[in-house]
C-alpha positions in Angstrom: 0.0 0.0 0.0 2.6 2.5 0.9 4.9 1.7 -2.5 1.8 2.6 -4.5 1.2 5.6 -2.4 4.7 6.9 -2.9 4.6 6.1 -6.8 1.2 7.8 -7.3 2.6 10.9 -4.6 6.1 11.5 -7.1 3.7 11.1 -10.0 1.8 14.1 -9.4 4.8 15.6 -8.1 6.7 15.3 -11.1 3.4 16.6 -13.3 3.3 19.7 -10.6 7.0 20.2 -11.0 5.8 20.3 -15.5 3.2 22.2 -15.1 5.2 25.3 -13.0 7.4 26.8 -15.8 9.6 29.6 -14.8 7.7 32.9 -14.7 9.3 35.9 -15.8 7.3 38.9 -15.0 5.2 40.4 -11.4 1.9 39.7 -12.5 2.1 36.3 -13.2 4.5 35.9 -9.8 1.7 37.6 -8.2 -1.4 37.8 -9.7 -1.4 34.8 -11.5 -1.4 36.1 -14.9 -0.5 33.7 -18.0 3.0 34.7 -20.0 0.8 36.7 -22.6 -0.9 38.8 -20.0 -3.9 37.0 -19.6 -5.9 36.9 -16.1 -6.7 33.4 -14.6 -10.0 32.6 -15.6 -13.0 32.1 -13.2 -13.1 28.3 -13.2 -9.4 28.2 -12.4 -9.9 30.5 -9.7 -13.1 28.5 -8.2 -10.7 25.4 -8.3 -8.1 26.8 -6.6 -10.1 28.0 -4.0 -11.8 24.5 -3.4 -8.5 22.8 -3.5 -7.0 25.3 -1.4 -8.6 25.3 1.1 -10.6 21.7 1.2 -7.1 19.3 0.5 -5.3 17.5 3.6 -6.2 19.3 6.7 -9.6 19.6 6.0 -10.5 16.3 4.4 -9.1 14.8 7.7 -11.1 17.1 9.9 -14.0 15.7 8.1 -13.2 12.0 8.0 -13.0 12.0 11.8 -16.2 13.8 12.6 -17.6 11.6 10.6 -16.1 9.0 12.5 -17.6 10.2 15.6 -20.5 11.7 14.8 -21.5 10.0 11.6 -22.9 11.9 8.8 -24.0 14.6 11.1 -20.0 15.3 11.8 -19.1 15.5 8.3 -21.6 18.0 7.5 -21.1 20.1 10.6 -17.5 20.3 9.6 -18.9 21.4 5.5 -21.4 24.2 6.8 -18.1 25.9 7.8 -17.4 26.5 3.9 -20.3 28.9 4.2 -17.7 31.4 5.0 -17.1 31.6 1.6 -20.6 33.4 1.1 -19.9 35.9 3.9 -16.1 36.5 2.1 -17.2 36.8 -1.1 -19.7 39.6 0.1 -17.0 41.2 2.5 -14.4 41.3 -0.6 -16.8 42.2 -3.0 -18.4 45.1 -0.8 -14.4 46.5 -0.5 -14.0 46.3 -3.8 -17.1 47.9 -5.7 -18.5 49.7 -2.8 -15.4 51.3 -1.8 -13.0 51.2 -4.2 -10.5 49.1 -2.4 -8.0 46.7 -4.1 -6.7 44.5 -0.9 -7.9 44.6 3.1 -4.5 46.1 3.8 -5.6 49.3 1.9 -8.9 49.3 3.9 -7.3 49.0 7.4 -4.6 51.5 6.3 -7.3 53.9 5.9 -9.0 53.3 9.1 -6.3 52.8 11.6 -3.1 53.7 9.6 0.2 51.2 10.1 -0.5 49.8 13.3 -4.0 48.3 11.7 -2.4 47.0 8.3 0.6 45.5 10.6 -1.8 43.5 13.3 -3.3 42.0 10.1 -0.6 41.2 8.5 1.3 39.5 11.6 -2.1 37.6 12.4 -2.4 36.3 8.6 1.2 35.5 8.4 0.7 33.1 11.8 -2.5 31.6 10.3 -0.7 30.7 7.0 2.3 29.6 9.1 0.2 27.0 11.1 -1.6 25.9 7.3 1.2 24.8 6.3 2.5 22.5 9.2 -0.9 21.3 9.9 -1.1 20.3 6.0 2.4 18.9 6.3 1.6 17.0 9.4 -1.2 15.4 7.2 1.3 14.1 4.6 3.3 12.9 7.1 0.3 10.4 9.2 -0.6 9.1 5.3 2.9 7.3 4.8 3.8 6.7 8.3 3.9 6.7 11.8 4.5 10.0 13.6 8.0 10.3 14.5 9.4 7.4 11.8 11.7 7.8 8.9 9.3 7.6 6.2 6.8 10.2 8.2 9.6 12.8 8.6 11.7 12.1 5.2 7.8 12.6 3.1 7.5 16.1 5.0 11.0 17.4 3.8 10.1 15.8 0.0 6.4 17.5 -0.1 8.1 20.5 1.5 11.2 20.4 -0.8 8.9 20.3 -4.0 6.3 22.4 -2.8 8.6 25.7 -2.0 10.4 24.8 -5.4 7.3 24.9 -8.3 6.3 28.3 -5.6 9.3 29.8 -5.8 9.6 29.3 -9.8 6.6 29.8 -10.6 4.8 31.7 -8.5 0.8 32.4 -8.4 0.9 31.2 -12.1 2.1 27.4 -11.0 0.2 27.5 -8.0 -3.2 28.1 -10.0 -2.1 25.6 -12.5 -1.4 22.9 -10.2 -4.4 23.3 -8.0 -6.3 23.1 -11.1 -4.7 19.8 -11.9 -5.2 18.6 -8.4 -8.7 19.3 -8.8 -9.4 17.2 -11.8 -7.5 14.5 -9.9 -9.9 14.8 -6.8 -12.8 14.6 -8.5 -12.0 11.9 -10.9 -11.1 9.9 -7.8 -14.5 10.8 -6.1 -16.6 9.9 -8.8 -14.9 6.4 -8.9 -14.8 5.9 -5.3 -18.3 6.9 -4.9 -19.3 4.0 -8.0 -17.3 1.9 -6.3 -19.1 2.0 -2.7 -22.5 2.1 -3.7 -22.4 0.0 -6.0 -21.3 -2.6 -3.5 -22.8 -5.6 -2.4 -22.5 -4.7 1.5 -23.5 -0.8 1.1 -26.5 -0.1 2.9 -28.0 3.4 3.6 -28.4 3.0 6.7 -24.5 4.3 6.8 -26.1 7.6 7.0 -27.5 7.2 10.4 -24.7 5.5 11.9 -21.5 6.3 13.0 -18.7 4.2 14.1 -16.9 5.0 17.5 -20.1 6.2 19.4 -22.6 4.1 17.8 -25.2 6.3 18.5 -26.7 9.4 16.8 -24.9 11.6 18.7 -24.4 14.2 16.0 -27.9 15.3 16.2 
């Protein structure tokens, strides 16, 4: 199990490592932008977002609620992805409303340095502890915490992730999330064929959970 986990791991890797070329200019570094000055489209951008912010971490969060908590955990855990709504509005009301390209902008206004500074040191811990968390993920998927294999797949995913960021930029990381995507859905779909169209699936899976054996997620 954990040789075909590795070879399908370096697989993507290597596609990743492809599909970041070496960008040249500041907007695509930073904004994303293609090599003939074209903005990432929406469906790239809704992609990213979902992979973003729904990979490792998250899928994990999810898997053990529903462990505890059945299908009631799982979607508990989902209704948090609401946010999204409430962003969207925040960004979009900073943006149209009052003509403001980034939060930092918006703070600067209202409370000068100090306000632009708190939210940048806040932000810059929050992506901090995104990253170990995620990397912490990678690492319980190949082995035990605190083994060779758990520590040397953390360095490699780390390793390969800072390289196609650092040469690439906004540009790769669009492109790969994009690619992820696909991936994750492909999978899904197949996974979900698979399990229902089982002999030994029963819906009865979505009243149950498996540590409590109760409906406690109610």
């Amino acid at each position: 199990m954990i040789t075909e986990l590795v070879i399908i791991t370096v697989t993507i890797a290597l596609f990743s490592m492809i599909l970041a070329p070496r960008v040249k200019s500041e907007k695509s570094f930073f904004h994303g932008f293609t090599s003939a000055g074209a903005s990432p489209g929406l469906l790239t951008l809704i992609f990213s977002q979902v992979t973003t912010w729904i990979f490792a971490r998250s899928l994990m969060n999810a898997a053990i609620l529903g462990f505890y908590y059945g299908i009631w955990g799982t979607l508990a855990y989902a209704a948090y992805y609401l946010s999204f709504i409430t962003g969207a509005s925040i960004i979009d009301s900073l943006r149209f409303r009052h003509g403001y390209k980034n939060i930092q902008s918006f703070l600067f206004d209202r409370f000068g340095s100090i306000g632009t500074g708190c939210y940048n040191f806040v932000i810059g811990l929050r992506l901090v502890s995104e990253v170990f968390a995620n990397l912490l993920v990678i690492g319980i998927l190949f082995g035990a915490a605190g083994s060779d294999l758990y520590t040397l797949s953390i360095l490699g995913f780390a390793a390969i992730t800072l390289i196609y960021s650092m040469t690439g930029g906004l540009h790769a990381s669009l492109r790969t999330d994009v690619m992820q995507m696909i991936i994750f859905i492909i999978v899904l779909v197949a996974l979900l064929v698979i399990v229902i169209g089982g002999d030994t699936f029963s819906w009865d899976i979505l009243g149950s959970c498996s540590y409590s054996g109760k409906s406690q997620g109610w």
